[in-house]
C-alpha positions in Angstrom: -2.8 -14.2 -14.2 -5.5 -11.5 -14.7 -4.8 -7.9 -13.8 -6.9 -7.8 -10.8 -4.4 -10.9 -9.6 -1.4 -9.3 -10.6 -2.5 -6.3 -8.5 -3.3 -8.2 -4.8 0.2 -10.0 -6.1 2.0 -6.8 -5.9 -0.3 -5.1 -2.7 0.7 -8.9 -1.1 4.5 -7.8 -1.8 4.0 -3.9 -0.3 2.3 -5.9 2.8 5.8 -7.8 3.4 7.4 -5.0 2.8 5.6 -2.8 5.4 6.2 -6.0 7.6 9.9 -5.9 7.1 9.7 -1.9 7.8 8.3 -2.8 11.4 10.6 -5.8 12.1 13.3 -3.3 11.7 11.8 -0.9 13.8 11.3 -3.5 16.5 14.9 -4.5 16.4 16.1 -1.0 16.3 14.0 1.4 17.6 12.2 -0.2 20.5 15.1 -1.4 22.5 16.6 2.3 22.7 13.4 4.2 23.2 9.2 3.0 23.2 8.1 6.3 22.6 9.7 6.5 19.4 9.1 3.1 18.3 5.3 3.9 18.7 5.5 6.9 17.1 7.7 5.7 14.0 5.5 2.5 13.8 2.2 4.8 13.4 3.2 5.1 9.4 3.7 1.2 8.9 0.6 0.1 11.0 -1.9 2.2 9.3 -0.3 1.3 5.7 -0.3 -2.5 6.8 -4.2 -2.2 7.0 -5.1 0.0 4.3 -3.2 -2.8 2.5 -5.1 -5.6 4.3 -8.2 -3.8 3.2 -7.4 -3.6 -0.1 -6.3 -7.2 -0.5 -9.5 -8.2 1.2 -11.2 -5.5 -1.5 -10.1 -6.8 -4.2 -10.6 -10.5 -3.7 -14.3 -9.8 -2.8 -14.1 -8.6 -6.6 -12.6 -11.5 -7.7 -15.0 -14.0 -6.1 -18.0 -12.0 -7.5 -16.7 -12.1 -11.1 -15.9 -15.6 -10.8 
């Protein structure tokens, strides 16, 4: 695995992650109160897609080193 594989490994596992932050927010939070839930899910959601970004970032870099 080169590095640049071993680092879209890990930003794949901080996008579960993030995921798994939100699912728990959805169970939680939303039931007892919307508002919240869309205010605490702010932080995940804009984390998920700088992640998606950079996943999609570096595999552009991977293909054109190929």
């Amino acid at each position: 695995m080169t590095n640049e594989e071993a680092i879209i490994a890990q930003t794949i596992e901080q996008l579960e992650l993030m995921n798994r932050v939100l699912e728990h927010l959805r169970k939680e939070v939303l039931p007892k109160n919307v508002k919240m839930f869309a205010l605490m899910a702010e932080g995940p959601l804009d984390e998920i897609q700088r992640l998606h970004d950079e996943i999609e970032r570096r595999t552009k870099m991977l293909v054109a080193s190929a």
